[in-house]
C-alpha positions as a printed Julia matrix, in Angstrom:
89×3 Matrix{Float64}:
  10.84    0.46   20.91
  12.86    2.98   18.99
  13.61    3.32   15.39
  14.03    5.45   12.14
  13.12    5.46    8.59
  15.22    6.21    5.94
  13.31    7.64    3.42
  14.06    7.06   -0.58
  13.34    9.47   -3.27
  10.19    8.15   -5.23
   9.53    8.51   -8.89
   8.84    6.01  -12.19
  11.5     3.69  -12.48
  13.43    4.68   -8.94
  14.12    1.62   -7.35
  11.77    2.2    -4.33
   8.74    2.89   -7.31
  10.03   -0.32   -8.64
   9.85   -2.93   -5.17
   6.18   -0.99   -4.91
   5.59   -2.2    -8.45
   6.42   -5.74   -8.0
   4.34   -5.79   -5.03
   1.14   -4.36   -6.15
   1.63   -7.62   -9.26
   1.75   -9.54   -6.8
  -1.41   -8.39   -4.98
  -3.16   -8.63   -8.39
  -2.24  -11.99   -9.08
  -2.89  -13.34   -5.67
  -5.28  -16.14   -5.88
  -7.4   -14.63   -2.98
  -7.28  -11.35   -4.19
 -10.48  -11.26   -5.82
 -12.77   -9.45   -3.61
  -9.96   -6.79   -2.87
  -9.17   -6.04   -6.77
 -11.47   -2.95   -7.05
 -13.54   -0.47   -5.24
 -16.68   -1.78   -2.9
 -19.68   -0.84   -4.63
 -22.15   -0.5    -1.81
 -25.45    0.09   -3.96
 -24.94   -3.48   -5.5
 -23.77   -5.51   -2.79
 -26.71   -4.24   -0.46
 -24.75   -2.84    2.16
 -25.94    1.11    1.99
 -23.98    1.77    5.32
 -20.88    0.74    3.85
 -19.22    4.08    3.53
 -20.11    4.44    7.03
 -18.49    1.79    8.62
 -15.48    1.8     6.37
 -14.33    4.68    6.47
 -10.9     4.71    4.27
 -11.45    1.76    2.08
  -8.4     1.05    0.06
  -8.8    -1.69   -2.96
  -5.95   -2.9    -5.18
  -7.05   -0.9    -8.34
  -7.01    2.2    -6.52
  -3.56    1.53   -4.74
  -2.22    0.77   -8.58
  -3.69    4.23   -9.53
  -2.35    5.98   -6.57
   1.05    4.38   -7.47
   1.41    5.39  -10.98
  -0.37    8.72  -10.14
   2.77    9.65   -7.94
   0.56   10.48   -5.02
   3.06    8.06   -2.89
   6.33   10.43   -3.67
   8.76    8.92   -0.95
   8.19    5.82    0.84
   9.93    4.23    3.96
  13.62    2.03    3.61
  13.24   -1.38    4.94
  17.04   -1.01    5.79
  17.96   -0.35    9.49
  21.04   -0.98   11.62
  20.89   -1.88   15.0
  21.48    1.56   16.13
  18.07    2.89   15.08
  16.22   -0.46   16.53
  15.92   -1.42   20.24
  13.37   -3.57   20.85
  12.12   -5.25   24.14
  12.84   -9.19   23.7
């Protein structure tokens, strides 16, 4: 398969900031989002070697921080044609 990405300037209030937005709320509100809301602490759940096995663990919290940090400055279009897209059927 072959494609591109279009890539969209990134800042507070940019439309692409704003799609990111709406999807972290809706991670957050998720119903089974619980467990991924906010950073694994290993100590209290008993699992020492967590850190070991996981080795870029990523929690909601955390991705909202990152977010309105700006440490994501461009992200990806979801907009293609069929020029930049040939996949096998």
């Amino acid at each position: 398969a072959r494609y591109s990405i279009d890539m969209h300037e990134f800042y507070q209030g940019s439309p692409a900031y704003t799609v990111c937005e709406s999807m972290v709320s809706y991670l957050k509100n998720h119903s089974k989002s619980g467990p991924f809301l906010h950073p694994v602490d290993p100590i209290a759940l008993g699992i020492p070697d967590y850190p070991t096995v996981v080795k870029n663990p990523m929690d909601i919290s955390t991705l909202a921080d990152n977010l309105e940090g700006g440490k994501y400055s461009r992200i990806p279009s979801t907009n293609r044609s069929d020029d930049d897209y040939d996949a096998e059927d």
